[in-house]
Phi, psi and omega in degrees: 000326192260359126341292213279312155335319172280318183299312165276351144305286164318308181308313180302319193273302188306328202261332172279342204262304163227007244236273204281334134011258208277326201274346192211348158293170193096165208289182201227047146283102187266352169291052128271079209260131185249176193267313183226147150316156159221049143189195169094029197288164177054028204017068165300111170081024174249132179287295242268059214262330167299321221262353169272319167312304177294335168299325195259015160288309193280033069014292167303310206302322189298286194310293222306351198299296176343296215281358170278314205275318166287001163338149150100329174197074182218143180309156154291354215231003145314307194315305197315304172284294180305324185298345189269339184271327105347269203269014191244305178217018183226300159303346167276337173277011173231355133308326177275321211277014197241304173279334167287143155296339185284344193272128188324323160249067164278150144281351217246012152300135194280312128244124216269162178294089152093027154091028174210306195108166127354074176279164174170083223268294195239011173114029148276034148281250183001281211249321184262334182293290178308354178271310210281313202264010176263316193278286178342290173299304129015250209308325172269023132263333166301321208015189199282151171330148179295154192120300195274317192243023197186161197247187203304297172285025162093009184270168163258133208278171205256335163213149180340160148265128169298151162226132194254188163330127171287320133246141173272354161283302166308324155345288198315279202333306191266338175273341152301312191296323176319272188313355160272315121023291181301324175319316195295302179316322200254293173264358166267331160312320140350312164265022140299350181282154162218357166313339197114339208258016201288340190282280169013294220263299213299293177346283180309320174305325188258333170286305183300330180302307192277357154289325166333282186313255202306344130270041151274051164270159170294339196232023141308325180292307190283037181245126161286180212263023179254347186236001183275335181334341197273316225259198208235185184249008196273307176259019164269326162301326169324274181324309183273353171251006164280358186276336209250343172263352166296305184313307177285350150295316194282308183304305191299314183234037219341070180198117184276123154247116166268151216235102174274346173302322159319297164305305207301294201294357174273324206269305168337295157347266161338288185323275179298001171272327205259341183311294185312320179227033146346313204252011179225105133219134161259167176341287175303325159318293178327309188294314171301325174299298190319296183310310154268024186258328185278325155303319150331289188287323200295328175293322145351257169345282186333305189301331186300321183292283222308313161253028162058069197211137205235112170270098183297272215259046167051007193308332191287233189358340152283296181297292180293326204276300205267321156331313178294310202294316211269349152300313200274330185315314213277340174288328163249052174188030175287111171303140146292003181262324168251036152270307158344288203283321194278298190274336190090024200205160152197033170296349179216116177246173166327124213300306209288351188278312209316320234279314216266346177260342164228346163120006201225168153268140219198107196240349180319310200277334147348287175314314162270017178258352142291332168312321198285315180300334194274318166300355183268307182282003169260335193273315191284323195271041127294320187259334186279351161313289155289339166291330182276356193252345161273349184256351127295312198290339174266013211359085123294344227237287200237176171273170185298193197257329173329304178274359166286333201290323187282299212115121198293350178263353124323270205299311189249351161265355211050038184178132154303144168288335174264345205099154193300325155332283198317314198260142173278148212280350184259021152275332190298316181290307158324312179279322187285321171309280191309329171292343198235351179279328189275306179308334199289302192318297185307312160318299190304295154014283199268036188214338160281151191241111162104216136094173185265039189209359170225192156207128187298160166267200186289337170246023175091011175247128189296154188262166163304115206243098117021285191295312194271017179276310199291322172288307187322306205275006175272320183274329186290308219286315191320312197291342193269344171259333170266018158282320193271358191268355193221042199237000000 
């Protein structure tokens, strides 16, 4: 909780300061193309106090995507720095070139990149793609819970250990507030139109989330394409993928379970594959999105185990996976009459539409709805890459293993959240021994004048040496593993 909290402090700071800047300041020439805003820093000059709040939600949301997947063992003062860095300068530049007018793939241009643009209606580029593929990079730097892929010495284990949740009640919850959430996201975007057509475009965005919701049933999967054609695709990624993760438990341990974790995170799914393209879809599409955005993710998943790359909560496979489905989605199945209503254009319509709207096969808005993606995943791992691999190398990055093993609401709260009960009591005592072993140290430190264990300060009281800290807390953990390597 105080992760996700930290996330939206740094973002709010990050996104106030330069953040919205870089993403939506500069001249209002929209033939003009910038790379970055250059001005409104600190919100100068912003009138617009709504329109800054709503920017800066979807903002916050790319970090919070990070902070589920690195869950268990990253540091606070990680969370603190990518988010300010992530919503400060890496997600706004990929908000102006999608969303600005000024920005080079924008549709919202006077001239759009090959005469159509961009589509990305409420983000799923913009905002889950870039989330998704910074927590992706993240994690193969970080890498996985003790645990999960390898036993106490270190062999590799032949199948994952699972580790789930701490509650599935809270999960059901935070997978509603989500799904309710997307109202904000999908028809508030909407009032960016400015044709007349924005009640229309809100409208259609909102009937599809909430038929989503509401065919998130089980037996929604046995409904035929004449009556599932009404509902939307958001529970239908639901549906299919605790369905499609049933078979596959049964082919493997011949005993069918459903897996709500399977329904939350299929319905999630769904949500961000239809975000991008809500307002040019018609239903029954939405419903096809859907039906593969739950296939999308559950294929997804798999794989992330399957090449030992440790996801605490599945966001790479919600977000980035069905992010990427719901660009190219919108690139084949955009209508022209509600590309018309939403953009003001259908000079380039969806690959399966074109034939029929200009007599040709017509793949341009494809093309740029790939162009947007390679540049979104290119922009972000150029800069997020080498920042995560400095923020191991000063180790900020990840936590020692001692406080992973207690657990981080220990090690930095002084308490657990299910209760102390939960850890076993001689890791709790290990670890309260290396803290006190480490504090004992420092103390002498700051009490020695001189010597090879201090450094005077300016008044003769030795200061605190960083480098022999970092060796203290290198032999404890060294002395803490090879108690659990013969344990």
């Amino acid at each position: 909780m105080l992760k996700n909290l930290l996330d939206a402090c740094g973002a709010a700071l990050g996104f106030f300061s330069v953040g919205y800047a870089f993403a939506f300041g500069g001249t209002t020439d929209s033939a003009q193309k910038t790379f970055l805003g250059n001005t409104n820093f600190f919100m100068k000059d912003v009138d617009d106090n709504a329109g800054w709040l709503f920017q800066f939600a979807f903002a916050a949301t790319s970090a919070t995507i990070v902070a589920g997947t690195l869950a268990e063992r990253c540091q606070m003062a990680a969370y603190l720095c990518y988010s300010v860095v992530l919503t400060g300068f890496v997600y706004p530049a990929v908000a102006h070139a999608i969303w600005s007018g000024q920005g080079f793939l924008t549709a919202f241009s006077s001239d759009p990149l090959w005469g159509i643009g961009m589509i990305d209606f409420a983000g799923s580029g913009v905002v889950h793609v870039t989330g998704g593929i910074t927590a992706l990079l993240a994690t193969i730097i970080l890498g996985p819970r003790r645990g999960r892929f390898h036993d106490a010495r270190g062999a590799p284990l032949a199948k994952p250990t699972p580790m789930p949740g701490h509650s599935v009640a809270l999960q059901v919850l935070g997978t509603f507030i989500l799904w309710f959430g997307w109202y904000g996201f999908n028809p508030g975007s909407a009032l960016a139109i400015t044709n007349g057509h924005y009640g229309a475009v809100a409208a259609l965005c909102a009937v599809n989330t909430t038929l989503a919701a509401a065919s998130a049933g089980v037996t929604a999967i046995f409904l035929n394409l004449v009556l599932v054609e009404r509902q939307t695709g958001e529970a239908t990624a639901g549906v299919t993928a605790i369905f499609l993760n049933l078979v596959l438990v049964e082919r493997q341990t011949g005993e069918a379970t459903f897996d709500i974790v399977m329904l939350m995170n299929g319905a999630l799914a769904g949500l961000v594959a239809i975000t991008a393209g809500c307002s040019v879809v018609t239903p029954w599409v939405a419903v096809l999105i859907g039906f593969i955005g739950g296939v999308v993710y559950l294929t997804s998943s798999k794989t992330l185990l399957w090449v030992r790359i440790d996801d605490a909560v599945d966001a790479i496979p919600v977000h980035f996976s069905n992010g990427v489905w719901g660009l190219i989605s919108t690139g084949l199945f955009a209508k022209p009459e509600l590309l018309m209503m939403a953009y003001d254009t259908d000079a380039h319509v969806g690959l399966f539409y074109s034939m029929q709207h200009t007599g040709s096969i017509d793949a341009t808005l494809l093309g740029c709805q790939l162009t947007g993606t390679l540049f979104i995943c290119g922009w972000v791992f150029m800069i997020m890459f080498p920042f995560f691999i400095w923020l191991n190398y000063v180790g900020w990055f990840r936590a020692d293993s001692l406080e992973e093993l207690v657990g981080l609401d220990i090690s930095y709260h002084g308490g657990a959240s299910g209760g102390v009960d939960e850890v076993k009591n001689e890791y709790v005592q290990a670890f309260n021994k290396q803290r006190g072993e480490l504090r004992k140290r420092r103390k002498q430190r700051l009490e020695t004048i001189g010597g090879p264990e201090g450094r005077p300060g300016p008044s003769g009281v030795a200061m605190p040496d960083p480098e022999a800290e970092v060796m203290d807390m290198r032999h404890a953990n060294g002395k803490f593993q090879h108690i659990m390597s013969h344990s």
